[in-house]
N, C-alpha and C positions, 0 to 999 in steps of 0.2 A: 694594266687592268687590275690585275691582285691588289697591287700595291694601293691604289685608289680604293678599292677595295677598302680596305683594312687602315687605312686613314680613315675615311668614313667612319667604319668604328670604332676607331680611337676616339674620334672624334664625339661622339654619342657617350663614351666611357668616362670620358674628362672631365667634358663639361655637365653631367649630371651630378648634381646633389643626394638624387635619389634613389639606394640601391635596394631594390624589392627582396621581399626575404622569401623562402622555402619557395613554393611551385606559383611565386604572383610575378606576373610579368609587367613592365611601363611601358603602354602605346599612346603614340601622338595621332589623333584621330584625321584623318582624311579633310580634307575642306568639301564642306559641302555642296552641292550643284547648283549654281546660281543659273542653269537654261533646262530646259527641258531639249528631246530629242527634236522637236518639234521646231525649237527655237524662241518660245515662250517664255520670261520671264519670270523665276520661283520668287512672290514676296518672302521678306523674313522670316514671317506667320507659319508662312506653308510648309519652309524647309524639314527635312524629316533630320535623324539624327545619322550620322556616316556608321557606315557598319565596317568599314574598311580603314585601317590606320597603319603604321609604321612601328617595330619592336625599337624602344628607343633602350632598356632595362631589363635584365632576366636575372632571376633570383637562383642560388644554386639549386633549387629542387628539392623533392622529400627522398630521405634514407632508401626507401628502394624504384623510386621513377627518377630517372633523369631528365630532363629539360629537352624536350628536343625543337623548340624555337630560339634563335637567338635573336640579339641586338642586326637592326638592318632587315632584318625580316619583313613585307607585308604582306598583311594578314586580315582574314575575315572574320569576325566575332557578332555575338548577340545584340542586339537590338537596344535592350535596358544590362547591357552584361557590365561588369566593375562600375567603378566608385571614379566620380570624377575629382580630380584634383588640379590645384596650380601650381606650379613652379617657375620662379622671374617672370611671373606674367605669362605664361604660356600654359593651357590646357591640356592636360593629361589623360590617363586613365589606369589604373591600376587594376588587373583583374589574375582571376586564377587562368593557368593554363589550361583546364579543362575549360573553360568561358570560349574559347578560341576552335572554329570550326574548321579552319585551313589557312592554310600558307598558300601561300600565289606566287 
């Protein structure tokens, strides 16, 4: 279980291009809900934005706060919080640590 673990994030470490600096972290955002509880189908149009994604990046932090999210983490964040970006084609997000409401 550790070990799976910690492959994970290795895995996450390797293959990223993108290392966030001081207190910004890289989440890969949730896929969106394509039914309702209901069972209703959400068109395109309707879908809202995921508030919930996965720490794929964590920057070393400022001089006196440490980082206390890492890589593997999922996490709930703001609405409109960080700056979207792409990396090989896949959707991002880059925001500050304080952007981030809780870990799960």
């Amino acid at each position: 279980m550790i070990n799976t673990y910690y492959k994970i994030l290795n895995n996450y470490n390797n293959n990223m291009n993108v290392k966030p600096l001081a207190d910004r972290v890289l989440v890969e955002p949730a896929v969106a809900e394509l039914k309702t509880a209901g069972g209703i189908i959400i068109p395109d149009t309707a879908k809202e934005k995921p508030q919930r994604g996965t720490v794929i990046a964590v920057g070393t932090g400022k001089k006196d706060e440490p980082m206390t999210c890492k890589a593997g983490d999922t996490v709930l964040y703001g609405k409109y919080a960080g700056t979207e970006i792409q990396v090989d084609g896949k959707d991002y997000l880059i925001m500050r640590e304080s952007d981030i409401f809780a870990i799960i």
